[in-house]
PAMAR-33382 format. One record per residue (C-alpha): residue in three letters; x, y, z. Coordinates in steps of 0.05 Angstrom, whole numbers, padded with zeros to 5 digits, always signed. Each point is the difference from the previous one (the first is absolute). Example, Ala and Ser with C-alpha at 12.3 -4.5 7.8 and 13.67 -1.06 7.14 Angstrom:
! residues 2
Ala+00246-00090+00156Ser+00027+00069-00013
This chain:
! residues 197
Unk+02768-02261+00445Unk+00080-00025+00004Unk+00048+00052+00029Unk+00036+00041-00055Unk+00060-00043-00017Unk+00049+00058+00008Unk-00019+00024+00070Unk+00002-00074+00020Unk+00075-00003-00037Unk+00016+00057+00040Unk-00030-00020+00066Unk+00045-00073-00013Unk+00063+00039-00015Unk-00005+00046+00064Unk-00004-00056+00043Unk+00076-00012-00014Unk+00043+00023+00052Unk+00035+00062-00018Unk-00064+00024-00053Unk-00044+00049+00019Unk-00061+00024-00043Unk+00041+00049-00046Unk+00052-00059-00016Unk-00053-00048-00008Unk-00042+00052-00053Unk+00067+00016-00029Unk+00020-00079-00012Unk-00071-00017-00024Unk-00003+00051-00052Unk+00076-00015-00024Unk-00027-00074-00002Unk-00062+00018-00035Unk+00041+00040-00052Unk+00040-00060-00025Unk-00018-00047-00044Unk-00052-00054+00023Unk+00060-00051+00012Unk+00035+00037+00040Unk-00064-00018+00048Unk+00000-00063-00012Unk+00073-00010+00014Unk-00005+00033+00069Unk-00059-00045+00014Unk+00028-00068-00024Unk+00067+00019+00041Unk-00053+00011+00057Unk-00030-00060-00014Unk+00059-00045+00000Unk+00029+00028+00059Unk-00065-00027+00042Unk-00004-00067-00032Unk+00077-00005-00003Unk+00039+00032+00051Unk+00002-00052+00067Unk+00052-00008+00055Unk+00055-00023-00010Unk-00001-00076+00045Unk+00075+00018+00020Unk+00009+00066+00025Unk-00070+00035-00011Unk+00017+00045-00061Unk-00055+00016-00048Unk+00018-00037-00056Unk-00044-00030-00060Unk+00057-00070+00002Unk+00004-00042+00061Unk+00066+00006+00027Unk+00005+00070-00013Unk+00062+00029-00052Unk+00037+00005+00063Unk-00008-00068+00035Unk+00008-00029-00072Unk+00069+00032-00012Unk+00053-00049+00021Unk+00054+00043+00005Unk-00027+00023+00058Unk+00026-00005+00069Unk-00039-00040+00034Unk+00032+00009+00076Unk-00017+00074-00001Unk-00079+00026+00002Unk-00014+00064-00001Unk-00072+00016+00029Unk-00038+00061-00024Unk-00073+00029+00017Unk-00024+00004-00071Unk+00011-00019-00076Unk+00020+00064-00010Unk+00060+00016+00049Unk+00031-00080-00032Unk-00003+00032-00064Unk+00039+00067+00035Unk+00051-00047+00032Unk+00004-00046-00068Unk+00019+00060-00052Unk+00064+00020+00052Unk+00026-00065-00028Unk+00042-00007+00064Unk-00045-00049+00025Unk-00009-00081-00028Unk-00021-00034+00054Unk-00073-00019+00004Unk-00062+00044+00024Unk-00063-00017+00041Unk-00057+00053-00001Unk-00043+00013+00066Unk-00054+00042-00035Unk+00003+00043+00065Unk+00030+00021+00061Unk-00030-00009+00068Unk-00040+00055+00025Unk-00036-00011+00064Unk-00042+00070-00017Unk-00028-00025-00069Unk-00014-00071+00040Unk+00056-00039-00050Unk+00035-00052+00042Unk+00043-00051-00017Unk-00047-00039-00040Unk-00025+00051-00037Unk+00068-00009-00033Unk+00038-00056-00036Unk+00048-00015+00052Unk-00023-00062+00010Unk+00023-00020-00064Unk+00065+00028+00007Unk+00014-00029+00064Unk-00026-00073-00040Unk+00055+00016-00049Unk+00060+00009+00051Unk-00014-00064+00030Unk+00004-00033-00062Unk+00054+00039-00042Unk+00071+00008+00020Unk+00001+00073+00025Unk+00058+00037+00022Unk-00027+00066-00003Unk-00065+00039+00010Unk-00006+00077-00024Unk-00048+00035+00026Unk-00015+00061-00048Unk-00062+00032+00020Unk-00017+00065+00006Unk+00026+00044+00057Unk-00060+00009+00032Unk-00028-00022+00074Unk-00040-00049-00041Unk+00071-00023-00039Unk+00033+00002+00060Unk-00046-00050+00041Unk-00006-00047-00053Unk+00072-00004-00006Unk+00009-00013+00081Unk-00059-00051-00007Unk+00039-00036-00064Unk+00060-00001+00055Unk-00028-00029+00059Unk-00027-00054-00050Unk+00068-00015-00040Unk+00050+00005+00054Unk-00017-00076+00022Unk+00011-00019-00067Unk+00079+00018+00012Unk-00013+00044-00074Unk+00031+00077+00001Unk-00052+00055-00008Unk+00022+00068-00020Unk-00032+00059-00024Unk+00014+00059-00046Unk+00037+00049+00011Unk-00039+00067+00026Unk+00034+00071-00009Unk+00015+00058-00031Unk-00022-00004-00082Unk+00058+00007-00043Unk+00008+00082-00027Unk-00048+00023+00056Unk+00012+00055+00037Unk+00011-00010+00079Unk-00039+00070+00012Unk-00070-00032-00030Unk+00016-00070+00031Unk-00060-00019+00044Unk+00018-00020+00071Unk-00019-00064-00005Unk+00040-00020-00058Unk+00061+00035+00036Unk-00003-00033+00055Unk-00003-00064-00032Unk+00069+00019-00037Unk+00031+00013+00061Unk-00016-00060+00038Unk+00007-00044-00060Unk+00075+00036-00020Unk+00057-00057-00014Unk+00075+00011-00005Unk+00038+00022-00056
């Protein structure tokens, strides 16, 4: 006999990160409460994003066009790539809108203790693009981590030769925080990173 169809639904659901068993219940019984399209809808989307959704052959975004909306856009700066550890921290650094220079997309960070090195990464292709694109600039803007952090001194060592300027985000103190419930970390990070006035 097949599995009842709702405990599989909600056995699917809480396998997405952040959804436990009382979300996953809650969001198959919403779903199940709808119409039958609504259903449907979810499933096609679901659908389309596997058959669809590829990298990008530029900068490694998920993207369902090859070049990506990014690498298509011509008024972008070309001499300026910003690299980020995931689709979802481009998107983060896109909607600032202080940023038009081009992205590349390491689906990662190194991290010796999860055994992801270098090529676990798409650095490779990045490194591919700056010898064949005229790069001025490389941003590193991953997360402040000790994984962030080595992957950014390992993009370094690897661009310096290239004579192309790698910086990095800025790390401090979040704007209307309170200097009391600061971590240490993070303050100390301020301080050493402080600039002139």
């Amino acid at each position: 006999m097949a599995a009842d169809p709702i405990a599989r639904l909600i056995g699917e659901l809480s396998r997405l990160p952040g959804v436990g068993e009382k979300s996953a219940t809650r969001l198959a019984y919403h779903i199940l409460r709808q119409p039958k399209q609504y259903a449907r809808n979810i499933a096609t989307a679901l659908n389309d994003v596997c058959e669809q959704v590829r990298l990008c052959s530029v900068c490694q975004n998920l993207t369902a066009q090859d070049p990506c909306f990014y690498c298509s856009d011509a008024r972008r700066d070309d001499a300026v790539v910003c690299v980020v550890e995931n689709v979802q921290a481009l998107r983060a650094i896109d909607r600032t809108n202080e940023f038009r220079g081009r992205f590349h997309v390491l689906h990662g960070a190194i991290s010796p203790l999860d055994g992801i090195g270098p090529d676990d990464l798409h650095i490779k292709e990045l490194i591919s693009r700056l010898h064949t694109q005229q790069v001025r600039e490389l941003i590193c803007a991953l997360n402040p981590t000790l994984d962030g952090d080595a992957t950014t001194l390992y993009l370094q060592k690897l661009v310096h030769p290239l004579g192309i300027k790698v910086t990095r985000l800025a790390h401090g103190v979040a704007v209307g925080s309170d200097l009391e419930y600061t971590d240490q970390a993070t303050l100390s990070r301020a301080l050493v990173g402080r600039r002139e006035l």
